[in-house]
N, C-alpha and C positions, 0 to 999 in steps of 0.2 A: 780710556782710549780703547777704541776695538778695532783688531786688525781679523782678518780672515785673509786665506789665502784661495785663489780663484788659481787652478793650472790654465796655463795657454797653451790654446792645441798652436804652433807653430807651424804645422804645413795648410792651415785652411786659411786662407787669405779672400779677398777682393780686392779691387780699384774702382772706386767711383768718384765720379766728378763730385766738384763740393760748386755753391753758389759762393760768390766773392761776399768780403766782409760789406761791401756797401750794399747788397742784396739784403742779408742777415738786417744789418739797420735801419734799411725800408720799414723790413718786416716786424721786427719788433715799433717802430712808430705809429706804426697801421695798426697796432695791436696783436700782432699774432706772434709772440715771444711769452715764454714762461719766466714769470718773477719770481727767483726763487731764493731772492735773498732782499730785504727791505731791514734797515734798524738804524738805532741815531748813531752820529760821529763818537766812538768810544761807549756804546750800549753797551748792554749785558748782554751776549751772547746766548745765553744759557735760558735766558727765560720765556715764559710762553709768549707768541707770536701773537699781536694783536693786529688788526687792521688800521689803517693809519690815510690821513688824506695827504697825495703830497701835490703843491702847487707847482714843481718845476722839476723835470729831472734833467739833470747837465751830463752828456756821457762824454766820458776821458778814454775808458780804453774797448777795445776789440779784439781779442784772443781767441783762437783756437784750440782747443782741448778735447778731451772725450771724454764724454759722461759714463760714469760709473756707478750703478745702482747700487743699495746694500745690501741686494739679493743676487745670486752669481746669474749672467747673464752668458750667451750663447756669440753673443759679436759685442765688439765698443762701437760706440756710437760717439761721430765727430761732431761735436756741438762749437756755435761761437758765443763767448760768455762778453757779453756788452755791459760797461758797469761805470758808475760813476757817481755822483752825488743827486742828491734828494732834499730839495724843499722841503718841509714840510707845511702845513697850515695855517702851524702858530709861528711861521718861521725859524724851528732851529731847524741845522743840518742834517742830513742824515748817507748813507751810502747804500749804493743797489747793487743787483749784480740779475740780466736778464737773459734766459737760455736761451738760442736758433737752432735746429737743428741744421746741419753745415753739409748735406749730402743733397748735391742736384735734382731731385726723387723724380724729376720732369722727364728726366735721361736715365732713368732706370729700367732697364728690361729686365720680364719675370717678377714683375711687383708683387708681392700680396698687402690687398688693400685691407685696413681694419677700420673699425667702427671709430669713429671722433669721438672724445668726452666729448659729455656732455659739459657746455659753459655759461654762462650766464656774463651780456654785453655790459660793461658799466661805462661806456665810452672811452673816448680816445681820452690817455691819460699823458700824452708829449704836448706840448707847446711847439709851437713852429722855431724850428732852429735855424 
């Protein structure tokens, strides 16, 4: 297990508006969410991450949280983690979990914008729910 310790500056804050969780689930159907977690029901956690086809993903829950990187970061960033079960090909089960970022950024004033990864399209991978 590794733990590090990050201090929190305590006087430096923000408020920004977030988009609602049904915004976030758009977003991730349309493709624009990070998968960042894909394996079968009771996998091995531990091992290398292969790529996998899955025929259906079912989402159950919507959560709010903040991502936290492994390198210390300067602000948290409030993500919505979308997650739920995963077809896969050969038909066994599998469970997902997809990250949104959860900040209005349409209503942000003083942006600085950066550069997109770059990505590569392999289609829309939801089914109509």
């Amino acid at each position: 297990i590794d733990y590090t310790y990050w201090p929190v500056e305590e006087s430096a804050c923000g408020t920004y508006q977030l988009i609602s969780p049904e915004t976030a689930l758009q977003k991730v159907q349309s493709g624009q969410g990070s998968l960042i977690y894909l394996n079968d029901v009771n996998g091995d956690d531990v091992a290398s991450y292969s790529p996998r086809k899955v025929k259906k993903f079912t989402i159950l829950y919507v959560n709010l949280t903040y991502y936290e990187s492994s390198s210390e970061q300067t602000f948290l960033q409030p993500v919505y983690v979308i997650s739920g079960e995963a077809i896969f090909d050969n038909d066994t089960k599998g469970t997902f979990d997809f990250y949104y970022p959860a900040i209005d950024y349409d209503n942000v004033q003083n942006k600085i914008e950066q550069k997109a990864a770059e990505t590569t399209d392999t289609g829309n991978i939801f089914q109509s729910l």
